[in-house]
SEKE-431471 format. One record per residue (C-alpha): residue number from 1; x, z, y. Coordinates in steps of 0.5 Angstrom, whole numbers. Layout:
(NUM,(X,Z,Y))
...
//
This chain:
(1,(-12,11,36))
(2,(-12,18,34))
(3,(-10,25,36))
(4,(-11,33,34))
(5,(-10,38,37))
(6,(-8,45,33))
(7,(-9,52,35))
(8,(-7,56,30))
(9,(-8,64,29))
(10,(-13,65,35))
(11,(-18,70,36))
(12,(-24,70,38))
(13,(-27,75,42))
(14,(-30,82,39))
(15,(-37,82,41))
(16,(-42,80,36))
(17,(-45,74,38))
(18,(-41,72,45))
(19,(-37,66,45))
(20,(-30,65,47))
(21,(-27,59,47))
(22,(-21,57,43))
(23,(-19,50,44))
(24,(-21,44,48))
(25,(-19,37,49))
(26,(-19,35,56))
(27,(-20,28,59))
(28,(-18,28,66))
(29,(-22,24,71))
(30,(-16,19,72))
(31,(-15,18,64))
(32,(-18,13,63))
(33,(-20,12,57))
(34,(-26,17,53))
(35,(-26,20,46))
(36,(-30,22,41))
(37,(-29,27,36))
(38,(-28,25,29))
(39,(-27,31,25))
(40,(-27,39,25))
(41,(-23,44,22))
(42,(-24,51,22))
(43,(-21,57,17))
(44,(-19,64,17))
(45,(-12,65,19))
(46,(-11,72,16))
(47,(-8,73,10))
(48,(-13,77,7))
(49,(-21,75,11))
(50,(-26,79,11))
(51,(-33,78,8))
(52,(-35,76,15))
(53,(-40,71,19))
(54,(-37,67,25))
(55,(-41,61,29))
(56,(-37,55,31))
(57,(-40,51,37))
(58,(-37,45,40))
(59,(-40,44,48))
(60,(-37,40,53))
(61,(-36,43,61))
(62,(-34,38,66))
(63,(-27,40,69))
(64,(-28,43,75))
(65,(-31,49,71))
(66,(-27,49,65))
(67,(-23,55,65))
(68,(-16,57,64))
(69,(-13,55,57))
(70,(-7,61,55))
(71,(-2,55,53))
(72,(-3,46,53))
(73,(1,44,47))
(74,(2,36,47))
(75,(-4,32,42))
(76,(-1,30,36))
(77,(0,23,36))
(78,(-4,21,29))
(79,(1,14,28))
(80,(7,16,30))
(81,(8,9,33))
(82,(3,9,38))
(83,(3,12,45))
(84,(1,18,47))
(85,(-5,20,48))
(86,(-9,20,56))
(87,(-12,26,54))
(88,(-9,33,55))
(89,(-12,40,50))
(90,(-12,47,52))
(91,(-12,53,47))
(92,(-12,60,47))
(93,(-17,61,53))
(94,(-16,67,59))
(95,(-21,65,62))
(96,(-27,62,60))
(97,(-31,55,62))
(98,(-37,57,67))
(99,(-42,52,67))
(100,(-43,49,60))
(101,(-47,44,58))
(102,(-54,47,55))
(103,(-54,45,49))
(104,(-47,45,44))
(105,(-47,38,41))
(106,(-46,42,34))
(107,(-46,49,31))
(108,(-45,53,25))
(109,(-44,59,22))
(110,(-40,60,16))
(111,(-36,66,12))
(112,(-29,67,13))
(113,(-28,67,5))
(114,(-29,59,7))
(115,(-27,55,13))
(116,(-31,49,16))
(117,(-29,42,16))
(118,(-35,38,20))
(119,(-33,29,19))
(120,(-37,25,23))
(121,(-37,16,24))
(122,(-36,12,30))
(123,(-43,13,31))
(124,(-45,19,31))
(125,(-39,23,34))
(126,(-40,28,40))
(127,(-37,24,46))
(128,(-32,27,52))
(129,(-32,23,59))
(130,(-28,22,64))
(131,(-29,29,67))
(132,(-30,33,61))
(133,(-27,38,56))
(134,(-30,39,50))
(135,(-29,46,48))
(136,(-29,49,41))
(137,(-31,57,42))
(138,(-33,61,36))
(139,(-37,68,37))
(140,(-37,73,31))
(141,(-43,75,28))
(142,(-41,82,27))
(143,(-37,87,33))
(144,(-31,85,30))
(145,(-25,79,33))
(146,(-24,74,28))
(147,(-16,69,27))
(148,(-18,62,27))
(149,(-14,57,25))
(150,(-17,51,29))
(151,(-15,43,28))
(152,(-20,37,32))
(153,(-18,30,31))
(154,(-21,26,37))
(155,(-21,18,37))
(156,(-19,15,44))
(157,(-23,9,47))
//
């Protein structure tokens, strides 16, 4: 079954190269089920970008350390016939995770004149485990905040 989880006109922080986390799915020890995320989409949200980079990251955390998402909307049900979803999501971060893992499982920089959309198989898909969150953090490149637009579609299994 297949879930997104949407924030829309979040702001990344303003400090050239630190990452502030923006959006998350969360899978609680007592969920269980895992995910793998499937897709990931990342644009401007203003109506007039500037001609600026911004690196999106996706990283996982265990939830002990995760952090203090600034609301937890519900995940969108993908079929509408199916169930919700075991997982939970937090956007809009006030406080960020402390203990991320070493390596994000994907990153990239692109030009607020663009957007990202990253697709991945069944195969290939960064996994979440009972215990984590995988985050979606976002650190511009130059000393300026940027207005994110962020949707990521995840597969429970």
């Amino acid at each position: 079954m297949f879930y997104a989880v949407t924030a829309t006109k979040v702001a990344s922080g303003a400090v050239a190269d630190t990452f502030k986390t923006l959006a998350a799915a969360i899978a609680a020890d007592t969920a269980g089920h895992r995910a793998r995320l499937r897709s990931l989409f990342v644009g401007p949200a203003d109506q007039t970008p500037q001609d600026k980079n911004v690196c999106v990251r996706l990283i996982r955390t265990n939830n002990a350390t995760a952090g203090t998402p600034g609301s937890s909307p519900t995940p969108t049900q993908l079929d509408p016939d199916s169930r919700a979803s075991v997982l939970t999501a937090g956007t809009n971060y006030s406080a960020e995770p402390t203990a991320l893992e070493s390596t994000p499982c994907f990153a990239a920089d692109f030009n607020l004149r663009g957007g990202l959309l990253k697709e991945w198989d069944e195969e290939d898909a960064p996994v979440i485990q009972r215990k984590q969150t995988m985050c979606v953090q976002a650190a511009p490149r130059t000393a300026n905040a940027a207005t994110l637009t962020i949707t990521l579609v995840y597969e429970e299994f």
